[in-house]
C-alpha positions as CSV (number, residue, x, y, z in Angstrom):
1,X,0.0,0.0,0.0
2,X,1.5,3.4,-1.0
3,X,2.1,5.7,2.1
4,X,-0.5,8.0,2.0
5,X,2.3,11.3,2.7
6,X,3.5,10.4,-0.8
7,X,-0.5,10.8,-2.3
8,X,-0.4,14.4,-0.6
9,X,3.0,14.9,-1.7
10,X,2.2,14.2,-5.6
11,X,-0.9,16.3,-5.3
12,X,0.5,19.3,-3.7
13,X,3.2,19.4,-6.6
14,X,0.0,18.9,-9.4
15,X,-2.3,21.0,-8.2
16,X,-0.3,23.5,-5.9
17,X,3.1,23.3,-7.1
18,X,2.7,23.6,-10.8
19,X,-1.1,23.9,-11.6
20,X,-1.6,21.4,-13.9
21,X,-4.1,22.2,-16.2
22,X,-6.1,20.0,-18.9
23,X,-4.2,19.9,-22.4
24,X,-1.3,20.4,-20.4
25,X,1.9,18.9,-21.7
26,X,4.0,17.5,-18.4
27,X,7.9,16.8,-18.4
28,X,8.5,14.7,-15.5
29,X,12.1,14.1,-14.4
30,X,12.1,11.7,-11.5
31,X,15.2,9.5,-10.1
32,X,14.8,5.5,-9.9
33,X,14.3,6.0,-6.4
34,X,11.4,8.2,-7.0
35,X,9.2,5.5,-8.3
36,X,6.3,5.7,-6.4
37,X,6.1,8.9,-6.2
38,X,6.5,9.3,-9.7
39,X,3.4,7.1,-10.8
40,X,1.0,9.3,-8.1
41,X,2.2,12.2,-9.9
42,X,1.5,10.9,-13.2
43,X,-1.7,9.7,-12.0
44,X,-2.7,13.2,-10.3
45,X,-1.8,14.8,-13.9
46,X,-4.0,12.0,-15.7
47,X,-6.8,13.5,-13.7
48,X,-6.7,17.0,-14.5
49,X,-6.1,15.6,-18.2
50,X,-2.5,16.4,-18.8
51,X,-0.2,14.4,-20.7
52,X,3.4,12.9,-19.3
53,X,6.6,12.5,-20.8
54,X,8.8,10.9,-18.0
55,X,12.1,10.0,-18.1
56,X,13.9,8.1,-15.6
57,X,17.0,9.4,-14.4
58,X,20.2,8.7,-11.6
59,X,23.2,9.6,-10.3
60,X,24.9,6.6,-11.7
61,X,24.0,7.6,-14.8
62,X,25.0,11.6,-14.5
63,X,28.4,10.2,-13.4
64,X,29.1,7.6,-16.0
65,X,28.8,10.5,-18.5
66,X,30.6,12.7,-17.0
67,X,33.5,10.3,-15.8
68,X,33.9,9.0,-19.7
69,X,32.7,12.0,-21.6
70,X,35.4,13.3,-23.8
71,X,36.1,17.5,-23.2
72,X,34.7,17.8,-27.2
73,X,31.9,15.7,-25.9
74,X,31.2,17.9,-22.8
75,X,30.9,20.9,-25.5
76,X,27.7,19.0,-27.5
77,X,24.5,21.0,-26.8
78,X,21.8,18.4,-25.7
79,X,19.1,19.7,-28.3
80,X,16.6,16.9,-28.5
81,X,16.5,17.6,-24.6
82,X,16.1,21.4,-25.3
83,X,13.2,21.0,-28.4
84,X,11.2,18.5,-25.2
85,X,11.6,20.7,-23.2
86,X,10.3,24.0,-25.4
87,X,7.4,21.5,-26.2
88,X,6.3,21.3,-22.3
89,X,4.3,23.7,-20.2
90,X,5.2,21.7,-16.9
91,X,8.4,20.5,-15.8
92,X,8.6,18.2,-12.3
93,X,11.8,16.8,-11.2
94,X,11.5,14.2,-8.5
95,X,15.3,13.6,-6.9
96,X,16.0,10.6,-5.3
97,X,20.1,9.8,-5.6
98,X,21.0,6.3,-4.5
99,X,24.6,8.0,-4.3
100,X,24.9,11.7,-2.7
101,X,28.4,11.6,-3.2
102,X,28.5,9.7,-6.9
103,X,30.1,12.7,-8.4
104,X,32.7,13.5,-5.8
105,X,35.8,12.4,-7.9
106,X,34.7,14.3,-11.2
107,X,36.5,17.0,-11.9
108,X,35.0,20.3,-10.9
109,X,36.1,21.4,-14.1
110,X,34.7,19.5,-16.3
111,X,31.2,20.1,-14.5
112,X,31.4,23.8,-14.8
113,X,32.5,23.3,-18.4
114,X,29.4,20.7,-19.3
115,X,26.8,23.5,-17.0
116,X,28.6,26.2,-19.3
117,X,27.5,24.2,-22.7
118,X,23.2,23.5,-21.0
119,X,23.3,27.0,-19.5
120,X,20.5,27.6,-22.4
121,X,18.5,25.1,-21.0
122,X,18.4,25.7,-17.3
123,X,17.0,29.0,-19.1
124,X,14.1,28.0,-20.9
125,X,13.0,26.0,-18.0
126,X,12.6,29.0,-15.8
127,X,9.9,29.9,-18.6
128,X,8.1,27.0,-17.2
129,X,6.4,26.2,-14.7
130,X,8.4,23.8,-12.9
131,X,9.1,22.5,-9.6
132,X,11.8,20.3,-8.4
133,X,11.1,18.0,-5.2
134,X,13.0,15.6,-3.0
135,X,11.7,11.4,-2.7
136,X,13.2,10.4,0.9
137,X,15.5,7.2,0.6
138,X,18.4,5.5,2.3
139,X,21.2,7.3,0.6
140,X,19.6,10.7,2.1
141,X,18.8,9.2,5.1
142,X,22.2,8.2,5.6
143,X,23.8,11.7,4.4
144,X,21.6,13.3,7.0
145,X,22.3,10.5,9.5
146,X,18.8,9.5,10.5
147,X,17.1,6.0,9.7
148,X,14.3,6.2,6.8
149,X,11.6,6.2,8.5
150,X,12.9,9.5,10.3
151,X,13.9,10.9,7.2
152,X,10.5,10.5,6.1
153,X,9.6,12.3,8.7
154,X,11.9,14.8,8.7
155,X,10.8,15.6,4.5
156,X,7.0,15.4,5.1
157,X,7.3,17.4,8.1
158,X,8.7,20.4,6.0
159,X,7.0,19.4,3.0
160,X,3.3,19.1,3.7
161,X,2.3,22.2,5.0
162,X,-0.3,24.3,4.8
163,X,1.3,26.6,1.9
164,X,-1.5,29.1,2.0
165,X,-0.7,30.2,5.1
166,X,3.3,29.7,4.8
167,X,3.3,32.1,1.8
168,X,0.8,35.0,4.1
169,X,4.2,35.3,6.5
170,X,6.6,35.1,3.5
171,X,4.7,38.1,1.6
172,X,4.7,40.2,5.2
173,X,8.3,39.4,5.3
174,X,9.2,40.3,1.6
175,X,6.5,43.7,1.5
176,X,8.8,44.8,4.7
177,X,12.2,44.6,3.0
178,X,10.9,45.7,-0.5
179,X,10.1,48.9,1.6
180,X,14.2,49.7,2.1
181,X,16.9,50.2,-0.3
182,X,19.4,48.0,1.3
183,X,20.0,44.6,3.5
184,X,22.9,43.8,5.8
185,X,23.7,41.0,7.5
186,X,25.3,40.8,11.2
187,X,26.6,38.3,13.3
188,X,29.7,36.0,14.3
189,X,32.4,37.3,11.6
190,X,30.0,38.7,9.6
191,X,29.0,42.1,8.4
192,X,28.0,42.1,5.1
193,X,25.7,45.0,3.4
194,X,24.1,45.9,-0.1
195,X,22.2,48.0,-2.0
196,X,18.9,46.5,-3.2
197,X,17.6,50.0,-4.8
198,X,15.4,48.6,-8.4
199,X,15.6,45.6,-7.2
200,X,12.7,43.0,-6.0
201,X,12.0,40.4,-3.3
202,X,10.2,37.2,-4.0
203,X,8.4,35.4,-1.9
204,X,9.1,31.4,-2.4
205,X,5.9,29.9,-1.6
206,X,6.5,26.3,-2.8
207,X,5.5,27.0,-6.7
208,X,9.3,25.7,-7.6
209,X,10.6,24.5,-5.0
210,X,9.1,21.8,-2.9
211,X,9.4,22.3,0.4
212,X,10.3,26.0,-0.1
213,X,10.3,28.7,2.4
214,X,12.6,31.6,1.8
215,X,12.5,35.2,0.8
216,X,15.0,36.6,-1.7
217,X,16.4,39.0,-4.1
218,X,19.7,39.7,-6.0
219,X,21.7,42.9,-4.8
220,X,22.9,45.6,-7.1
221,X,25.8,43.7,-8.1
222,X,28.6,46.0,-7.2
223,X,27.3,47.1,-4.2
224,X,28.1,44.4,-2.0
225,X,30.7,45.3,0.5
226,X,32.4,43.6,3.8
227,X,32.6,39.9,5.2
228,X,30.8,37.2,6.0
229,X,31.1,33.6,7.7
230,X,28.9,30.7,6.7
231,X,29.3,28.1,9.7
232,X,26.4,25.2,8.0
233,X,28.1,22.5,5.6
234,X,26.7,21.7,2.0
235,X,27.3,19.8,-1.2
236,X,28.8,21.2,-4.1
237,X,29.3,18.9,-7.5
238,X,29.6,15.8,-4.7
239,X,32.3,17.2,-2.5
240,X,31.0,18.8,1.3
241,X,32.6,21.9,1.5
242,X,32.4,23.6,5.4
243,X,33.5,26.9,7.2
244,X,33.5,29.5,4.1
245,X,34.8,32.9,4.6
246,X,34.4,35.5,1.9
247,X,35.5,39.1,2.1
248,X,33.5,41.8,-0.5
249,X,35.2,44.6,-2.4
250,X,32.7,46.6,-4.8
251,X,30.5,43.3,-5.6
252,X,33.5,41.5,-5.8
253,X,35.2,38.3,-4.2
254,X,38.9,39.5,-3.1
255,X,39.2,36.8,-0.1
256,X,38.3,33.7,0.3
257,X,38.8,30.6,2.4
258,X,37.1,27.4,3.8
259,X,38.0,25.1,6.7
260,X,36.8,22.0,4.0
261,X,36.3,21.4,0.4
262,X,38.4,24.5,-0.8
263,X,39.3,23.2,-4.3
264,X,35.6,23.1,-5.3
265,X,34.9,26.4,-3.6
266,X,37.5,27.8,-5.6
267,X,36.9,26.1,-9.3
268,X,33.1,27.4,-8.5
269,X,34.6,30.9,-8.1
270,X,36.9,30.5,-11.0
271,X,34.2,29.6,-13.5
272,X,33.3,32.6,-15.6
273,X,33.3,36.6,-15.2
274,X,30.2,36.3,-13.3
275,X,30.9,33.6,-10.5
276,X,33.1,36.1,-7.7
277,X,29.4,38.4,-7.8
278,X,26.6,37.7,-5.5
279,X,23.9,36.5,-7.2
280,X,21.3,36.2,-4.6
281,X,20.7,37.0,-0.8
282,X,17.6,35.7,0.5
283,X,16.5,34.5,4.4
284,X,14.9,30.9,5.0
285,X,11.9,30.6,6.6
286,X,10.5,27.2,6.6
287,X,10.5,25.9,10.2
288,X,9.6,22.8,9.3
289,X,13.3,21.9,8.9
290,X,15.1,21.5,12.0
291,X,18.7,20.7,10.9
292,X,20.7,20.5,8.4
293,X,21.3,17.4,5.8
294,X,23.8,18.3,3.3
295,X,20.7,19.1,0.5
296,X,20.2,22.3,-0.6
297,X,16.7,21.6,-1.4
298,X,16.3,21.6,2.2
299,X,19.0,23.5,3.8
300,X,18.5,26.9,2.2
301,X,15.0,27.1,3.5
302,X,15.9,26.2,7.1
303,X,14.0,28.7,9.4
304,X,16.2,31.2,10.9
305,X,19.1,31.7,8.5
306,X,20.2,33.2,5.8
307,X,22.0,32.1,2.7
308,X,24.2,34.1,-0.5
309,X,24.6,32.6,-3.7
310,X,27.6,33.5,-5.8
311,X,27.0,33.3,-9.6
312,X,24.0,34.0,-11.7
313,X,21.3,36.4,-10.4
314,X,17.2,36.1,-11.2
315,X,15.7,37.8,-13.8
316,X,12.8,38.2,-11.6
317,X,14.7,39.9,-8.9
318,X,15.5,42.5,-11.6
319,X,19.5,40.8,-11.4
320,X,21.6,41.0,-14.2
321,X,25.0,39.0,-13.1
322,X,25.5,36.6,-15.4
323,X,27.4,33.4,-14.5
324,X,27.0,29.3,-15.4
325,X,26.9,28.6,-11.6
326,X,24.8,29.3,-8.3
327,X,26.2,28.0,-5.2
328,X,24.8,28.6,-2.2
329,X,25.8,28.6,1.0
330,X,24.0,28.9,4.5
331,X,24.7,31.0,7.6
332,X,22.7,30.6,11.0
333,X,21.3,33.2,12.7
334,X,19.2,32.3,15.3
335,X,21.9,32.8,18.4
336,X,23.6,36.3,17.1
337,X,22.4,37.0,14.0
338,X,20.7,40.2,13.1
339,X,19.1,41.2,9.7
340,X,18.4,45.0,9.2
341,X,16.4,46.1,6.1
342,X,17.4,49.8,5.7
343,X,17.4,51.2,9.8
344,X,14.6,48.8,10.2
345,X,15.4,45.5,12.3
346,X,14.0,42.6,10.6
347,X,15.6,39.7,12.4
348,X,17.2,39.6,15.6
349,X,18.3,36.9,17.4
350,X,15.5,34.4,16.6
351,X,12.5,36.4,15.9
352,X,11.0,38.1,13.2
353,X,9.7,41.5,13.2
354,X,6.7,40.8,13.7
355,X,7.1,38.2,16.5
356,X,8.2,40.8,19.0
């Protein structure tokens, strides 16, 4: 019998999520691990008289073409993937790695050089509407050292919410800082400011992301000035990089160092012009995730932090850095942290503004 979390799961992302509509043409990317939940997707979209395209995808499979791909080969534009997915209205991604870690020993090279050649595509799918989710299995449960059935837990718990009402306190949150013309962080090692004048916050209510839960924006690129220390772990291209330090200089990324995974820090910050500029600054909200588990799907939104992206900004932030990567990393700030939106406190030390 199919757990009844992964029903409400599949119908959140079809009817909430993405809206699936009748005629509508659905691209559904889910992992081997994703199984079920993949068939109670398709079957939600059957209902509402959509039609599926689904192809079955793994980590095995990402890493046996990028361990034997030749660097000419890592050049080829995927078109037949691009044409299916101009052809779709709806894209769902359902992630489910057997292997977190399958492409630790590529070359973080070669995967900025083979995002550099799809960069096209990750575009046109932002002219969707798409969502990408997370499946709970053993290899996550493992990363995030819990057994399954608390993973499950963990992932339902910030997962099937009550999204409604999630995105009323993201929208107070977001109107609140789209009132100011600049953002700083504070807090252990960290003072880091920038001017977001022309610029807008979104509210991420779960329409892409699923679970969501944050509120972000991309700063006037050259306006981000002074230092910041990022004290939660994450996953970059398979390798867990920990304890990043960066240091601002108009917009700019003159100092850098972390306590773990440097070399991947810095082939992420060597990628293109674009990759040493912030891309995004945003602050997670979902307080259905109470720790961290090396996935970014997850992490970013943890209530009470904050996270910075270097590389490519959004569009619908009004950004314009340009870059083939996005890495973010995550800062905590319930003990010391402090968020100020202009001379307005938005955050401080574990409560919102309006939980005062």
């Amino acid at each position: 019998m199919v757990d009844q979390r992964i029903k409400e799961h599949a119908r959140i992302l079809v009817e909430y999520s993405t809206n699936v509509q009748a005629g509508d043409m659905v691209y559904l990317i889910s992992a081997l691990d994703a199984h079920q939940l993949a068939v109670e997707v398709v079957k939600k979209c059957a209902e509402r008289g959509a039609a599926t395209l689904t192809i079955m995808d793994s980590s095995e499979i990402n890493h046996g073409y990028m361990d034997t791909a030749t660097d000419e080969a890592l050049d080829v534009f995927p078109k037949h993937q691009m044409e299916a997915i101009k052809a779709s209205d709806v894209l769902i991604r359902l992630a489910s790695p057997s292997n977190t870690r399958a492409m630790a020993g590529v070359d973080p090279k070669r995967l900025m050089r083979r995002q550099i050649t799809t960069k096209s595509i990750s575009e046109e799918v932002l002219n969707k509407r798409w969502c990408l989710t997370l499946h709970p299995n053993q290899a996550l449960a493992q990363e995030a050292k819990m057994s399954l059935t608390e993973y499950q837990d963990f992932v339902y718990g910030a997962t099937l919410l009550d999204w409604e009402k999630e995105a009323k306190l993201m929208r107070k949150l977001r109107d609140k800082l789209q009132e100011h013309s600049t953002i700083r962080f504070i807090g252990k090692d960290t003072d880091l400011k920038a001017s977001t004048k022309d610029r807008l916050w979104v509210s991420a209510e779960g329409t892409n992301n699923m679970p969501s839960g944050e509120v972000f924006t991309s700063p006037k690129e050259e306006t981000v000035e002074g230092k910041i220390y990022f004290d939660i772990p994450f996953l970059y291209a398979g390798t867990e990089i920990q304890g990043v330090y960066l240091e601002f200089e108009k917009g700019k990324v003159i100092n850098h160092s972390a306590e773990k995974g440097r070399e991947a820090l810095e082939a992420a910050l060597n990628s293109d012009n674009g990759s040493r500029y912030m891309g995004e600054m945003a602050i997670g909200t979902n307080r259905g995730i109470k720790k961290y588990t090396l996935n970014m799907l997850f992490d970013e939104k943890i209530g009470d932090t904050i996270h910075c992206a270097l590389g490519n900004a959004y569009p619908e932030c009004k950004g314009t850095n340009q870059s083939a990567v996005h890495v973010d990393i995550i800062k905590s700030m319930k003990d010391d942290g402090k968020i100020m939106a202009g001379d307005f406190v938005i955050y401080n030390r574990g409560k919102y503004f309006w939980e005062k």
